[in-house]
N, C-alpha and C positions, 0 to 999 in steps of 0.2 A: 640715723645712726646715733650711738650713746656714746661719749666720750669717756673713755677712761680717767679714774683718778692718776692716774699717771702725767694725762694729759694736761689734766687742772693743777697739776701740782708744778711743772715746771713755769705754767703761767701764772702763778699766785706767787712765786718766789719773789720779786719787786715788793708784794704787798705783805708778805711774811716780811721782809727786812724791816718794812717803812713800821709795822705794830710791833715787834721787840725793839728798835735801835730809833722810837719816838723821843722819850725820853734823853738819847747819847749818855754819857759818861760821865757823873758829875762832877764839877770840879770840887780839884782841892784832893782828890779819889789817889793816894802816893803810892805806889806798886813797892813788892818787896824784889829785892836784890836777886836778879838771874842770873845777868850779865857779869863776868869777872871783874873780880875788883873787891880791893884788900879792908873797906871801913863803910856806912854808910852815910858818910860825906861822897862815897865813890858811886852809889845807887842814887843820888838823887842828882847826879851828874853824867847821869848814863842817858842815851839816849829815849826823850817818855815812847812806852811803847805796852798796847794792852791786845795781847791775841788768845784766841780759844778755838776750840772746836766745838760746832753746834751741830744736835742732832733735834729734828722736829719727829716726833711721832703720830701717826692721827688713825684712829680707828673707829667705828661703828659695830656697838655691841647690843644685845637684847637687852631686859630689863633684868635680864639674871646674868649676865656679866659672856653670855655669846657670842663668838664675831657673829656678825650680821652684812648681810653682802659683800661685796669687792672692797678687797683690803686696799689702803694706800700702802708701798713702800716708803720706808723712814726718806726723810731728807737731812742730807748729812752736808755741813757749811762751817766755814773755815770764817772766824770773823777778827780783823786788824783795825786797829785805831794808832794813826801815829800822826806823824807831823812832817807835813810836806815840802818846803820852802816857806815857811812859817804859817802855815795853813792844814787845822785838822782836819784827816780824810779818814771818815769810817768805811772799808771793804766789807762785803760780805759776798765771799765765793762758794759756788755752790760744788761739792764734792765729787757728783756724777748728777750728770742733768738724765732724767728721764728721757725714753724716747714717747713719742707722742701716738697713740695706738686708737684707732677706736673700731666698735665692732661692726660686722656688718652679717648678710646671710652667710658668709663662708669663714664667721670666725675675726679673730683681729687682725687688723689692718695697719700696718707702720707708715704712717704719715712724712713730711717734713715737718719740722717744730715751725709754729707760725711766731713765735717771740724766741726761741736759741738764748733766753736769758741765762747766765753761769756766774756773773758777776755783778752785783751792785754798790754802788761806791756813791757815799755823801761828802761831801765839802761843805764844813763849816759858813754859814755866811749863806748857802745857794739853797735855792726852796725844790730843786728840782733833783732828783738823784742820779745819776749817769749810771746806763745800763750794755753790758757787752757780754756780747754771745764768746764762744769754748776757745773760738778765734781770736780772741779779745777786740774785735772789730762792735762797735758802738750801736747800739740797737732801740730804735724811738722807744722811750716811756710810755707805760701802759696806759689808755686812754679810760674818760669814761664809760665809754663802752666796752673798752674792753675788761674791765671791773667789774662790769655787769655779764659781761660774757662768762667769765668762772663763776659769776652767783655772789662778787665779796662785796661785802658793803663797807660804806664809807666808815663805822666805827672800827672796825678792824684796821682802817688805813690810818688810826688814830686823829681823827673828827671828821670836821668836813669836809667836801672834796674838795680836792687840790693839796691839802695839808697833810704834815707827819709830824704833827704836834700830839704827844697827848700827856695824861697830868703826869705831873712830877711823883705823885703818891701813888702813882698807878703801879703793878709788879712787871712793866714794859722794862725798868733800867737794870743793865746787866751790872753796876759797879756803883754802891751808893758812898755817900760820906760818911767816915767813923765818927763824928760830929757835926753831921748835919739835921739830928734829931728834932731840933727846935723849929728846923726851915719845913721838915715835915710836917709835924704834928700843926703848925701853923695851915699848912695847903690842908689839912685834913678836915683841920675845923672850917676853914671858909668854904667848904665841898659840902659838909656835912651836919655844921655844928657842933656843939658840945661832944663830948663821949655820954654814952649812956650808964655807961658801968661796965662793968667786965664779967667777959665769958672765959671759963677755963684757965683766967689768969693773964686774958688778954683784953686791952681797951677793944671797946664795942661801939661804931660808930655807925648810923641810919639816919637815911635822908629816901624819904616816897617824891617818885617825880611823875610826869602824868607816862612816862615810859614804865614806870613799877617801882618796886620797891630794891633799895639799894644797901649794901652792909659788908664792912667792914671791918675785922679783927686785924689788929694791932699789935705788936710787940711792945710793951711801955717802954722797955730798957731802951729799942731802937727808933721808936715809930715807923718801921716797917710792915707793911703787908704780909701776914701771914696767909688770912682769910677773904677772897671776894664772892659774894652772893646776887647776886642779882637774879630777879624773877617778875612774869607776869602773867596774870590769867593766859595773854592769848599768846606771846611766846614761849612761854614754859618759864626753867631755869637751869642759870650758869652759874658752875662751881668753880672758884678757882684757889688753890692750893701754891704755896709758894714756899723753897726753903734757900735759905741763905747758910754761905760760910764766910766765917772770921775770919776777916789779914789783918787783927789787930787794928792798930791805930790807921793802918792803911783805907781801912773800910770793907763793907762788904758785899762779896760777891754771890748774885744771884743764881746757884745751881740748877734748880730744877723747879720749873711752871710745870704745872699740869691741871688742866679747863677739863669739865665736865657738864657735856649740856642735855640737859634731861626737855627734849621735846612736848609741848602740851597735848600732842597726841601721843600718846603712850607705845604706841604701836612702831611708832617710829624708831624706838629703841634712844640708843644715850652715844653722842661724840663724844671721847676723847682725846684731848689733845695732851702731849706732851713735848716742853722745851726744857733739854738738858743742856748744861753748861759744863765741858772739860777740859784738860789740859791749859790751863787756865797761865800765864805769864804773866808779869808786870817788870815794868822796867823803871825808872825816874822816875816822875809826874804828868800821871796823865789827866788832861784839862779839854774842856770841850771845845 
């Protein structure tokens, strides 16, 4: 029997959290004034607090822009960053968990969910993420096999297994520094080297590894990720698109990812993914 994307989609939530919220929060990242309060001596005295609503989109289309096959429904995720007994804890809950379906000769079949994941929650300091089903009751972390069971590989879980590390310059962090330009453009060149020049108005930076070829477009004003490229003969290539909005001196927040992976067999048609960021809060100071 074939598992429905519904099914892979409730089991990949752990590993969707760990590749957006690699990265966390950076410091120093000041939120703008929500909470009551008459001066902004009063906002950076409020309690730090950063939430949004996250929607993942992910489709399969032809090479002329088609659906193609069984659609996933959106995943829609509530994500908190605050500070817990002096301890930062990033939530990310999931809006409605899919049920788990797969098909058989008479059609789909509703399963029980073998993981009930709804919520994943990091602790600063801990290498492991805490995972709890709709119940909020506590649910073992997805194994290696079980990673391998949805098909996700170890870059998506942001490096190598076991980790939720990945770079600083990558478009994983939802909240960057309004000056932290200089800590970027630094990570960029030891990644990559020099810039090449600019494309469109943007620095342009390229590094070939024996995985393919890799490239980078740049904001100069920000050294933020506008543009990621990555490609090889026998994988194909990955597009990835990034836009950010101004909170001023606050820093800025990253709206909307959206990946486009153009398969080396053509037939296969093109993934798209997209991550939007809304309703977006800040409150005091929030620090990793």
């Amino acid at each position: 029997m074939r598992r429905s994307w519904e099914r892979t989609t409730v089991a990949a939530l752990a590993v969707v959290a760990m590749a957006m919220l690699g990265t966390g929060l950076h410091a120093g990242a000041r939120g703008e004034q929500r909470a009551p309060g008459p001066s902004a001596a009063a906002a950076l005295r409020a309690t730090p607090h950063f939430s949004a609503d996250l929607v993942v989109r992910h489709k399969r289309v032809t090479a002329s822009g088609a659906p193609m096959g069984r659609q996933r429904p959106d995943v829609r995720m509530h994500i908190v960053r605050e500070s817990r007994g002096g301890r930062w804890v990033t939530s990310l809950s999931a809006e409605r968990a899919p049920a788990a379906l797969v098909e058989g000769p008479a059609g789909q079949v509703r399963l029980a969910n073998p993981f009930q994941v709804s919520r994943v929650e990091f602790t600063d300091g801990e290498t492991e993420p805490r995972l709890y089903d709709g119940q909020g009751r506590r649910v073992r972390p997805m194994s290696a096999d079980d990673l391998r069971l949805i098909g996700a590989t170890t870059t998506l879980a942001g490096g190598g297994e076991g980790t939720t590390e990945t770079p600083a310059t990558g478009a994983a962090g939802l909240l960057a520094k309004a000056d932290g330009q200089a800590g970027r453009r630094a990570d960029l060149e030891r990644r990559f080297g020099r810039s090449t020049g600019r494309v469109r108005g943007l620095d342009r930076y390229v590094v070939a590894t024996a995985d393919g070829r890799h490239e980078v477009l740049v904001a100069p004003e920000t050294a933020l990720p506008v543009e990621v490229v990555t490609e090889s003969a026998a994988a194909g290539q990955m597009r990835t698109g990034v836009n950010y909005e101004s909170r001023g001196a606050y820093g800025y927040v990253r709206r909307l990812l959206r990946s486009e992976y153009h398969f080396a067999d053509t037939a296969a048609g093109r993934a798209v993914t997209e991550v939007e960021l809304a309703n977006v809060v800040l409150t005091g100071e929030v620090r990793p």
